[in-house]
Structure formats: structure tokens, C-alpha cells
C-alpha positions in Angstrom: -13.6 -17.4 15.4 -11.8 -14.3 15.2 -8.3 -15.2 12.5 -5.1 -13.4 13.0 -4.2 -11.0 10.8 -0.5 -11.3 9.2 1.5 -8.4 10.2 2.7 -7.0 7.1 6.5 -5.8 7.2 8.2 -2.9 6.2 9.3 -4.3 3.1 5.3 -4.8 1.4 4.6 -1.1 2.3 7.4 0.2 0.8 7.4 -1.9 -2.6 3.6 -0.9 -2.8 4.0 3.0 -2.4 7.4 2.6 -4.7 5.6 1.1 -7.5 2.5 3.9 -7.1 5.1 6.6 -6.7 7.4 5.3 -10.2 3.5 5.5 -11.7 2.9 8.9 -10.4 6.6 9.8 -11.4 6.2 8.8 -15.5 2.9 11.2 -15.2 5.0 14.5 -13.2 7.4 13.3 -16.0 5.6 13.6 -19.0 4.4 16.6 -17.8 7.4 18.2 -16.8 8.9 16.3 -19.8 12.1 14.8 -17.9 10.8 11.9 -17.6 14.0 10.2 -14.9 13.5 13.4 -13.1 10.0 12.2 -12.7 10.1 9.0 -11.5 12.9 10.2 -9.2 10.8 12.3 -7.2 7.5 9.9 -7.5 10.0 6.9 -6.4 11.1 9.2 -3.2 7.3 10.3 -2.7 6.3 6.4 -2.5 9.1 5.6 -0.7 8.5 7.8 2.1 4.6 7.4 2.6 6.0 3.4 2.8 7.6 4.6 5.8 5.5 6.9 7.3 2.5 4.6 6.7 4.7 1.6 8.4 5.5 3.9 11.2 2.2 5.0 12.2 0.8 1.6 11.9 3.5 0.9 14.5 2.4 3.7 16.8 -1.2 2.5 16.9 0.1 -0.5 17.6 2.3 0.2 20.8 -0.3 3.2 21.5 -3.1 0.1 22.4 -1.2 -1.8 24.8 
């Protein structure tokens, strides 16, 4: 028997890439040494693939009907 798997929402792929991109943002920070400037840009940068991976899960989605 084949389970279902849970749909994961918006909200779980965003908090995943956020916390990857704050990681990535303390390393371009150390070694850009601004360290809030860092984690800026890695926050934004995990931010958006949360989105973009969301969105193309989506469009595999509706592309299979």
C-alpha cells in the first residue's frame, strides 16, 4: 500500500531556506566583515529559493493533471 504523502506548505519551505540562508549570511558576513549585512542578504537568498522551490513544486503539480 502506496501512503499519502503530506503536502508540505509554504510556510516549512520558507523557514528551512531562511535558516540555511541566516547560516550562509554569518559566513558572507564574516567575510565581508558586516556581519547584519550578511545575514540580510543570506535571509533574502533563503527566503526566495523558499518561494521559488514552493512554486515549482506547484507547477509540477498542476502540470500532471
Amino acid at each position: 500500500m502506496k501512503e499519502k504523502k503530506e503536502e508540505k506548505s509554504i510556510t516549512d519551505y520558507v523557514a528551512f531556506y531562511v535558516i540555511i540562508g541566516v547560516l550562509l549570511g554569518v559566513v558572507l558576513g564574516n567575510a565581508i566583515q558586516n556581519a547584519a549585512l550578511g545575514i540580510l542578504l543570506g535571509t533574502s537568498i533563503g527566503l526566495a529559493s523558499g518561494v521559488i522551490q514552493k512554486m515549482n513544486k506547484k507547477m509540477e503539480k498542476e502540470n500532471k493533471k
